[in-house]
C-alpha positions in Angstrom: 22.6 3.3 8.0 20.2 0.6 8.8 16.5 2.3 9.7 15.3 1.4 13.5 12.1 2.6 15.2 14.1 5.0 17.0 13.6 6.8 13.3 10.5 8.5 12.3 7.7 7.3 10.1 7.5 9.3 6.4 3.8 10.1 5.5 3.1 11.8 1.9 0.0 13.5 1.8 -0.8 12.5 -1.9 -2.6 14.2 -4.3 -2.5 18.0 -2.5 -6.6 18.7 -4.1 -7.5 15.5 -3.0 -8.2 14.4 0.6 -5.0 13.0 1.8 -3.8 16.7 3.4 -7.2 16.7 5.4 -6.2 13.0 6.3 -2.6 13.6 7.6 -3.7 16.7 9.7 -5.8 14.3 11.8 -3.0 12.0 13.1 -1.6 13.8 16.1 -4.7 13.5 17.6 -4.3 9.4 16.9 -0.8 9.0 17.5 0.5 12.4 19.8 3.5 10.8 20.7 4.8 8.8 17.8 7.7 10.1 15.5 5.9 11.0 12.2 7.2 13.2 9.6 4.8 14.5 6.7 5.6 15.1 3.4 4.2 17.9 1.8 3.8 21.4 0.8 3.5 23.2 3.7 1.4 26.1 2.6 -1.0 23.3 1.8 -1.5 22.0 4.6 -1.7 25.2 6.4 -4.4 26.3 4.3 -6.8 22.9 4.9 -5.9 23.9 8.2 -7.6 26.4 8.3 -10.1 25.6 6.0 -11.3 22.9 8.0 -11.3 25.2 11.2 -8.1 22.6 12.6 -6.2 23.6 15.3 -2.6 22.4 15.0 0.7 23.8 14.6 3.1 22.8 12.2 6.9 22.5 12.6 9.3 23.0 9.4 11.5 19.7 9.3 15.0 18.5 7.3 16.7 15.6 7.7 19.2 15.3 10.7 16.9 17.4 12.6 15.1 16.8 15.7 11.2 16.4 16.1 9.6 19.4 17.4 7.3 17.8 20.3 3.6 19.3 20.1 3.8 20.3 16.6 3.0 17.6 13.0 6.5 17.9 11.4 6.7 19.1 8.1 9.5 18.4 5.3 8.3 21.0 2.4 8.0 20.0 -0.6 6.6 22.8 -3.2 2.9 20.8 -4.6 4.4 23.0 -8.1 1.4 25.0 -8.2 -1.9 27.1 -6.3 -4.0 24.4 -4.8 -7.8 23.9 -4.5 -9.4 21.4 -2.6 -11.4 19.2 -4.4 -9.6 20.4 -8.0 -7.2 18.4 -9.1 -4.4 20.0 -11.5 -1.7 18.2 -13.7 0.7 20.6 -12.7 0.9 19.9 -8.7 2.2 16.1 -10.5 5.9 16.6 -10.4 5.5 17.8 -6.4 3.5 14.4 -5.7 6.5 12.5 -7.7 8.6 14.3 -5.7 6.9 13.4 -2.5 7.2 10.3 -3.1 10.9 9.8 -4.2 11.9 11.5 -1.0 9.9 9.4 1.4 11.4 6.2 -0.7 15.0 7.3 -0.5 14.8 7.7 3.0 13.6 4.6 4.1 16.7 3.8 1.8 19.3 5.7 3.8 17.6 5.1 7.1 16.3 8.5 7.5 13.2 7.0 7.7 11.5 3.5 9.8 8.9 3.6 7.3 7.0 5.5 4.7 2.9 5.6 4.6 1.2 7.0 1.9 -2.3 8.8 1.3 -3.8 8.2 -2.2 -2.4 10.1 -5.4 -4.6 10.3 -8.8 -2.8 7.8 -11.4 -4.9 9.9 -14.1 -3.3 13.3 -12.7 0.4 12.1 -12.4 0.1 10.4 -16.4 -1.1 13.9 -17.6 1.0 16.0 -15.3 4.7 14.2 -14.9 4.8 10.6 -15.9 2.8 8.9 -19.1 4.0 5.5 -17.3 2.9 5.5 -14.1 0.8 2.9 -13.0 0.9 3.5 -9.4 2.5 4.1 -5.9 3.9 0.2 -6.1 5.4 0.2 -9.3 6.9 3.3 -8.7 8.9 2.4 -5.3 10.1 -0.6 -6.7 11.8 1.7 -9.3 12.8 3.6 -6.8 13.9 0.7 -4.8 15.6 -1.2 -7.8 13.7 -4.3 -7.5 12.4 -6.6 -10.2 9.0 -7.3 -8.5 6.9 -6.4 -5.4 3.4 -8.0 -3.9 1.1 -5.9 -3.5 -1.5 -6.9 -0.3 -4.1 -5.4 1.6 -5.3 -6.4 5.2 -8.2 -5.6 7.0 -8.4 -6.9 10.7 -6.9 -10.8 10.5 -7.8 -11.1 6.8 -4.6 -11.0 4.4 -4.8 -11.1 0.1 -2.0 -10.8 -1.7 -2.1 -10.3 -5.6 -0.2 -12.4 -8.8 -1.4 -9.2 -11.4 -2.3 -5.9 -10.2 -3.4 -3.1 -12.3 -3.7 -5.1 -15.4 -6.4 -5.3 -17.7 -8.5 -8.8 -17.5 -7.9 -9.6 -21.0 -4.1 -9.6 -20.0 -4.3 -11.2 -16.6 -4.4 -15.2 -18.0 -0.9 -14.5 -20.2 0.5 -12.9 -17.1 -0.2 -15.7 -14.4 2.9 -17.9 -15.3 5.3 -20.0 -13.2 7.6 -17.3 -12.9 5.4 -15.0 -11.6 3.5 -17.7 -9.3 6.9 -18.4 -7.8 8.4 -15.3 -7.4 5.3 -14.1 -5.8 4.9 -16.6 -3.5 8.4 -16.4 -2.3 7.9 -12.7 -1.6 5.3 -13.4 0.3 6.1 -16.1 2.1 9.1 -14.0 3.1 7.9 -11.1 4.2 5.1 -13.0 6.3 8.1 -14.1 8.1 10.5 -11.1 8.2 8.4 -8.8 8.6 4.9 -10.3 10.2 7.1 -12.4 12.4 5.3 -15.5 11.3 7.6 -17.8 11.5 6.2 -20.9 8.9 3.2 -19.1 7.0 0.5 -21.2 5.8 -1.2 -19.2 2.1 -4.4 -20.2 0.7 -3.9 -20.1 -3.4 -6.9 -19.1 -5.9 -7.9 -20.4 -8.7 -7.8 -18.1 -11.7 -11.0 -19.5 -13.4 -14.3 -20.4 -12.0 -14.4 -23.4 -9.9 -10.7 -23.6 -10.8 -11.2 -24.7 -13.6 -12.8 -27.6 -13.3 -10.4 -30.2 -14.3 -9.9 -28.4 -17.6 -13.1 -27.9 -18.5 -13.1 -24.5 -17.8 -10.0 -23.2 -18.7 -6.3 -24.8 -18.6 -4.1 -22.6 -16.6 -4.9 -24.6 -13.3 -3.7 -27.8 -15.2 -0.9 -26.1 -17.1 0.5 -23.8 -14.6 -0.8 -23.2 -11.1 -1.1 -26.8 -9.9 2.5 -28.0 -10.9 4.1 -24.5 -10.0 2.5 -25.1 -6.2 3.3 -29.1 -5.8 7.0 -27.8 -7.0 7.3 -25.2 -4.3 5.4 -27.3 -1.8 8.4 -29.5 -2.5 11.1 -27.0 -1.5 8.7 -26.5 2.0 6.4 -24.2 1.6 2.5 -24.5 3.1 0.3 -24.0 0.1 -3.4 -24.8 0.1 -5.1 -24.6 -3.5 -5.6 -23.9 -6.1 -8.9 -23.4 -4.2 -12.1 -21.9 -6.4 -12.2 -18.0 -5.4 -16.2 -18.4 -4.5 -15.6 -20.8 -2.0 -12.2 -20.0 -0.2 -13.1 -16.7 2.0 -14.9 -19.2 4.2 -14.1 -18.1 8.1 -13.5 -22.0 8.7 -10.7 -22.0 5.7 -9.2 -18.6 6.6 -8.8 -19.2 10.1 -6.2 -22.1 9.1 -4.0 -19.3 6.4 -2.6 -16.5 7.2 -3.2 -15.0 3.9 -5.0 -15.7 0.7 -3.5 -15.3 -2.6 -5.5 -14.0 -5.2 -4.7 -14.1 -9.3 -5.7 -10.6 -9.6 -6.7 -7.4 -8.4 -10.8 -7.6 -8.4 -11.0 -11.7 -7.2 -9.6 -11.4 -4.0 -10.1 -7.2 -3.0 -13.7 -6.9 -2.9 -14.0 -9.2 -0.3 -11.7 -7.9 1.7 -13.0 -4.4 1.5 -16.1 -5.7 2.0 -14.7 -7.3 5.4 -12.9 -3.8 6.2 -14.2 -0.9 4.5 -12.3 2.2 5.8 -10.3 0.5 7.8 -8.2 -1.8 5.4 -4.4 -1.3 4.8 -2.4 -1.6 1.6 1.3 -2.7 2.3 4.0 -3.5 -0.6 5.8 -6.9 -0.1 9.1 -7.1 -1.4 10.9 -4.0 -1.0 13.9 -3.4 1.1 12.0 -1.3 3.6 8.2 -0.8 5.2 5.6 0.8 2.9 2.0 1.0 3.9 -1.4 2.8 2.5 -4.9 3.3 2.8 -7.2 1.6 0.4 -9.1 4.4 -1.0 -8.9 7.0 -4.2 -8.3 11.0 -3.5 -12.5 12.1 -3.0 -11.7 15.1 -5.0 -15.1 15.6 -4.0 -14.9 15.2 0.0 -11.6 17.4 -0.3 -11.9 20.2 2.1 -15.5 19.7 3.8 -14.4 17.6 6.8 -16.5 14.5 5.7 -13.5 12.5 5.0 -12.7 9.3 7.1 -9.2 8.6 8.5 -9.7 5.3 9.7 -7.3 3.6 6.5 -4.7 5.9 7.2 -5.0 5.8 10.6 -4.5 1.6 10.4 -2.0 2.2 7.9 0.2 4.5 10.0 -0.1 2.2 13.0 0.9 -0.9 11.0 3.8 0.8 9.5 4.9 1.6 13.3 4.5 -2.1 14.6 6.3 -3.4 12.1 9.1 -1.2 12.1 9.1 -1.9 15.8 10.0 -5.4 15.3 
């Protein structure tokens, strides 16, 4: 069953200490009559409720139900064990995992349009559940069955998608071959197009050494890989600007003529754009058979539970995810 807007929106609350439940209990007030459905252990959420003096009422929700209007729909899912705001616990791991997998195979079978998610604790789910796990992105491509996904993060206009992620920078330069230039690329480029709607996108490409590498002088992977990989998929039509040097590309002139920047790894292109849109800037995964957005911050153990804690990320994130499964 294909998914259509007429479908509701999955949000996972993440890490059930951290500050994702205090997030998701904000977003009737943003969005009272969208279709959202969140994930999550109920008597969680009903005690941050309460906590943070909150008045809403929450429905219990299955699949194949209907919405209960005026109430934040709830599809329980047991955290594992007693939760504390602001104390995060190994053992509440396997109920984020499971979280997770739900909202993934239902965007899958259509019960879902979409699926935003708050931030989990990598550190928490490795000593709780999974040793692998490296993250929400490598996880739903599991879960999707796909060999690779882009991850990229917008704030306002501004679009940067990444070759590496979570690697370490000793292991980035070994990682940025053709392969992974192309197949990156392609991801994006399609998904600027199926689901941004753009229909011939233009990407600014990064240099993976300073000044890009000036000719060789400063490192060889310009020369040896990024510069033949982009004249051969400018070849087969694509719009590709670059390799550009990373100090001198996030120039409002230069963006204004992209519409999106691709960055060799995670901290060349990020900072700027979080610099750009703090609290506001959206994580989405390219490349997997359905919509996934998320905020752009960590858990703030420490602002779980006090009612300091900003929803303006999630807030962009679930709108996004409900534009673009409306088109």
């Amino acid at each position: 069953m294909a998914c259509t807007p007429t479908h509701p929106i999955a949000i996972t609350c993440g890490d059930p200490a951290g500050i994702g439940p205090d997030l998701v209990l904000t977003l009737p007030a943003s969005f009272p009559d969208a279709r959202l459905v969140v994930i999550a252990d109920h008597d969680v959420l009903t005690q941050r409720a309460r906590q943070l003096d909150l008045a809403i009422t929450l429905s219990d929700w299955q699949p194949g139900q209907p919405l209960t209007p005026g109430t934040l729909p709830v599809w329980h899912t047991p955290a594992g064990a007693p939760v504390t705001a602001g104390k995060p616990d190994p053992a509440t791991a396997s109920g984020t995992i499971s979280m997770l997998r739900r909202a993934a195979q239902g965007c899958l079978d259509g019960t879902f349009a979409a699926m935003v998610t708050a931030p989990v604790a990598k550190n928490v789910i490795c000593d709780g559940a999974d040793p692998a796990f490296t993250g929400h992105t490598e996880f739903l491509a599991e879960q999707a069955g796909v060999d690779q996904v882009v991850m990229m993060l917008t704030a306002r206009e501004l679009r940067v998608a990444l070759v590496t992620t979570h690697l370490p920078l000793s292991q980035v330069s070994r990682a940025v071959t053709a392969d992974s230039l192309t197949r990156t690329l392609t991801i994006l480029r399609d998904d600027l197009i199926g689901k941004y709607r753009i229909e011939a996108p233009r990407i600014l490409v990064l240099g993976l050494n300073p000044h890009a590498g000036e000719g060789g002088h400063l490192g060889r992977e310009e020369l040896d890989v990024i510069i033949p990989t982009l004249d051969a998929l400018r070849n087969q039509g694509m719009a590709l600007t670059g390799p550009v040097p990373a100090d001198t590309a996030f120039q409002p002139d230069l963006l204004a003529q992209h519409d999106a920047v691709l960055a060799m790894y995670h901290d060349q292109g990020l900072p700027v754009l979080k610099y750009a849109g703090f609290g506001e800037a959206i994580n989405i995964t390219l490349g997997l058979p359905f919509i996934r957005t998320s905020v752009d911050h960590g858990t703030a153990f420490d602002l779980a539970g006090t009612g300091q804690a900003k929803a303006g990320s999630l807030i962009a994130a679930t709108r996004l995810a409900l534009e673009l499964a409306a088109t």
